[in-house]
N, C-alpha and C positions, 0 to 999 in steps of 0.2 A: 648375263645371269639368267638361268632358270627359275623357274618358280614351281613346286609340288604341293600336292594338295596336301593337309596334315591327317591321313589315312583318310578315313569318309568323308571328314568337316568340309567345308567349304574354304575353310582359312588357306592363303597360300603363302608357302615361306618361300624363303631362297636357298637353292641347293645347299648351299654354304654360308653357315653363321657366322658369330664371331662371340664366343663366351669370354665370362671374370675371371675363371677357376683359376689359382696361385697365383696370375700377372697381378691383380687387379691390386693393387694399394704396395704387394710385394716388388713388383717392376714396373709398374704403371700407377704414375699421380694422376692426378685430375685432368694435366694439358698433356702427359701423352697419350691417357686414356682417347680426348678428344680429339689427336691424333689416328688415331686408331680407328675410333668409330667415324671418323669424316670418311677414311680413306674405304671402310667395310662400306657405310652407304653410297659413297663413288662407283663401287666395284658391283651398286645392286643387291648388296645383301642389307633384309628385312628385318632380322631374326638375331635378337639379341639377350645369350642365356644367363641368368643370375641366380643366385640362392642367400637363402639366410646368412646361411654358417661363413660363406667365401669372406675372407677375411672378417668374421666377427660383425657382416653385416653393411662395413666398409665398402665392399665391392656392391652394393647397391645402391649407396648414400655418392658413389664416384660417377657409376653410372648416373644415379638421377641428374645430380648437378651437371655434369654435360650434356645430356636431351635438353633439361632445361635452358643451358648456354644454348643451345643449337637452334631452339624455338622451334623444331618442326611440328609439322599436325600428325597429333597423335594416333591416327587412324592410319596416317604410310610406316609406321615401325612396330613390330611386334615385339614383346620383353614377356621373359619367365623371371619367375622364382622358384624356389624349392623351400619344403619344410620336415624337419624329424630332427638334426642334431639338436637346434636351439640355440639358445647363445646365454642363456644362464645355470645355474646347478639348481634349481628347486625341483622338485619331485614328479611335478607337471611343466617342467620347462625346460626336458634333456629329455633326446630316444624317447620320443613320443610321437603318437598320431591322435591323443585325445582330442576333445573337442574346446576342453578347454585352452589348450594350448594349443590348436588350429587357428581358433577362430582372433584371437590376442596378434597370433605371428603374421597372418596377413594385415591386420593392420599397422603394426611393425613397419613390416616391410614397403607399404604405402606410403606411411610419412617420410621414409629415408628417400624410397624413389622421387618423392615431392610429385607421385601420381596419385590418380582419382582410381585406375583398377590397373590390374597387369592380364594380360594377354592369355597366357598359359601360369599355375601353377600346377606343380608335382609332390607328392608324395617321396621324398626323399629316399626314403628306404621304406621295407615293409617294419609294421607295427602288432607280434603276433600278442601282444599285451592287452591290442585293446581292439574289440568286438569291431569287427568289418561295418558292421550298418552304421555303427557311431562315426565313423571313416567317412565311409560315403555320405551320410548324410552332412555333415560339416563342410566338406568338399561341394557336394550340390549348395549348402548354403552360400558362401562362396559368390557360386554364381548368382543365386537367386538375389542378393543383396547386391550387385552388380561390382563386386570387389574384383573376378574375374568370369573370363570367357569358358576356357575351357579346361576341365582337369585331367593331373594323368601322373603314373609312377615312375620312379623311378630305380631300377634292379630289383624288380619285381619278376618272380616266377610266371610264369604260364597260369598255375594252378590260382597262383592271389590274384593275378590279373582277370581270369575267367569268375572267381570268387566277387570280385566287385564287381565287375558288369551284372552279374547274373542277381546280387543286391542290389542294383542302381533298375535294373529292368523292373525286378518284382516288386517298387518300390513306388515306380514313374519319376525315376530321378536322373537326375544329369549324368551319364554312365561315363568312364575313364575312357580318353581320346586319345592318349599318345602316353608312349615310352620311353625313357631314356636309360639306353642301356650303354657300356661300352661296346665298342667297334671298330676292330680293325684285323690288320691282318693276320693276329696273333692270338685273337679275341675274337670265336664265330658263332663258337655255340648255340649261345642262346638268342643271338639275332635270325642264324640261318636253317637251326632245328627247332629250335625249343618253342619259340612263338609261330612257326609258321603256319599253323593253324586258326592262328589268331585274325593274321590278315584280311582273311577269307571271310573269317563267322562272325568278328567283332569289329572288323575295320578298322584294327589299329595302324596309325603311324607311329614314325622312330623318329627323334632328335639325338644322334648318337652321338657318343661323346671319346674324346682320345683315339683320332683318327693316323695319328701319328705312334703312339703307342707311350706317349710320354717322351716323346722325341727320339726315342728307339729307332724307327724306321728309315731315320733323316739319318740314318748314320754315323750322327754326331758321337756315339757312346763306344765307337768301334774300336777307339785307343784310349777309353780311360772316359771319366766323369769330368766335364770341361766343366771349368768356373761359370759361372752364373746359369749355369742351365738348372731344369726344374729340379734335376736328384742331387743339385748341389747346394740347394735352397734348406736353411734350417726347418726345422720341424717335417722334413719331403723325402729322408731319406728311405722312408718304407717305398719312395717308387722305385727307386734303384732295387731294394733287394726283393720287390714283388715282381720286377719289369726284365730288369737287366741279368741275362742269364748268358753262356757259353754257348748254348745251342741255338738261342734266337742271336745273335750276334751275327754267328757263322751263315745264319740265314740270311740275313742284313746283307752281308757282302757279295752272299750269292744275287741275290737282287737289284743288288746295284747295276748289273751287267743288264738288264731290262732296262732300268731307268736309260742308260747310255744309250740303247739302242730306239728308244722312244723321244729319246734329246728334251729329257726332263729332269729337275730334281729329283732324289729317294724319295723327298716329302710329299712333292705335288704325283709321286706315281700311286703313295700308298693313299692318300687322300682320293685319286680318279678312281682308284680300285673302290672304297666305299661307296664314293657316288652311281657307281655300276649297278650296285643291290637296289632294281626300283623299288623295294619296300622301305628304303629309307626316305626319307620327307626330306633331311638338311642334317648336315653334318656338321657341327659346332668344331668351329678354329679356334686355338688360342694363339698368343701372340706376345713378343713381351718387344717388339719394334712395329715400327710402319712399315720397313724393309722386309723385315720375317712375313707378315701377315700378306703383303703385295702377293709376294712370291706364292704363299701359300693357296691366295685366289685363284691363283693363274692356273691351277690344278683341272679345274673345268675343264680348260680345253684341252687336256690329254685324255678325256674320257672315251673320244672316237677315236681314239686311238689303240684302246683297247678290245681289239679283236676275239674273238673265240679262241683261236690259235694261240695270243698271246695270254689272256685269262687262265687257258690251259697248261702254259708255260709255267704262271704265278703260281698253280693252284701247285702242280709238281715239284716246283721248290719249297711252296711251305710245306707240302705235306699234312695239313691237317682240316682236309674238308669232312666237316661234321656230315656226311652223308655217306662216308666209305665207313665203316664199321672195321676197327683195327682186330 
């Protein structure tokens, strides 16, 4: 396993994470969970992503008790959370960035982890309700009260992104370290136009997320929505009719014939393709076995495999590099 720097910081993750989102309590208890996380720390990976919302909170109360079973030192593993949905209906405690309900949710999320601080937290989504300084300041507090390390957003534009640093500068406050955006082959946009000025002027890094596309790119969806996969999952079927379309399908199968000729899975090629972008810091895996997620590791070493030639190949079947203006 590799380790990248998270944009400017100093902290180093592993190319490849291992997040909660839908497994975590939905396909994953506590001992597969702890499956899972033995086998991602086997493989070298550091970096493990959580949020509030993921299962109601569940997926960080699952997480916690396995670290905890596992007793390592809390210095060799990194862990995020996320905050904006919430996890109740009051008026400051849904689609929020206030402070009031900043400063409540990280400690929330402390006691489920049965941690003393988390690593990374994020800003869920943006918050245009409530004053950007009141944001950043909560966020720097945060850190200042040593609840976490470092902050940062997530599906955030360019423009909110440039908007808080440029409050956390004129401020002398802890300015936003990292993004988490989605990423994959379907999904460029805004990783491979839209921030790349960011890289350069504010040293962001990416924890990018659905590198698979919601399991789109494994092929798996090419005859129909199988049982137990994510768009087969109650309350999930918006990923099927946000994800799963006739045209990215027919893509799928055109790339397959890559995969074969690189003697890889679909998954592990669209997963090497991400890790190619070195502006990504670590690409968060889900996983709902210890079989799936293996497999999914093993993606790393198809990365030298990807030549200019064959990049070129990739880029000509999807068709949608945000840099050819259609």
């Amino acid at each position: 396993m590799e380790y990248r720097r998270l944009g400017s910081s100093g902290l180093k993750v592993s190319e490849l994470s291992f997040g909660s989102w839908v497994t975590f309590q939905a396909q994953l208890d506590d001992s597969k969970a702890l499956e899972c996380i033995r086998t991602a720390l086997d493989h070298g990976v550091n970096f493990f992503d959580n949020a509030e919302v993921y299962a109601g909170g569940e997926a960080e109360a699952i997480m916690g008790r396995v670290f905890k079973k596992l007793g390592l030192r809390r210095v060799s593993y990194v862990v995020s959370t996320k905050f904006y949905w919430g996890l109740h209906e009051g008026a400051n405690e849904r689609n929020t960035l206030n402070r009031k309900y900043l400063m409540q949710a990280i400690d929330g999320s402390l006691r489920r982890f049965q941690m003393d601080y988390v690593d990374l937290v994020f800003c869920h989504r943006p918050d245009p309700h409530t004053p950007m300084e009141e944001i950043v300041r909560a966020m720097n507090d945060m850190i200042v009260q040593g609840k976490a390390i470092y902050w940062g957003t997530s599906e955030w534009s360019a423009d909110q992104l440039m908007h808080a640093w440029q409050v956390a500068d004129r401020y002398g406050l802890h300015k936003p370290q990292m993004e988490q955006p989605q990423y994959n082959m379907f999904f460029r946009e805004r990783v491979e136009r839209e921030y790349e000025r960011l890289y350069s002027e504010l040293g962001l890094g990416l924890t990018t997320w659905s590198p698979l596309a919601s399991g789109l790119l494994t092929g798996k969806y090419n005859a129909g929505i199988p049982k137990g996969s994510r768009a087969s999952l109650p309350g999930y079927e918006w990923l099927a009719e946000r994800t799963i379309t006739k045209e990215r399908l027919e893509t799928v199968r055109r790339l397959h014939d890559v995969a074969v000729d690189l003697d890889c899975s679909m998954g592990q090629l669209a997963i090497a393709w991400c890790l190619k972008n070195a502006h990504v810091s670590t690409v968060i895996l889900g996983a709902s076995s210890v079989a799936q997620l293996g497999e999914n590791l093993e993606a790393r070493r198809v990365v030298a495999k990807l030549t200019p030639d064959v990049m070129e190949r990739i880029n000509s079947l999807l068709g949608n590099d945000p840099h050819v203006r259609k």
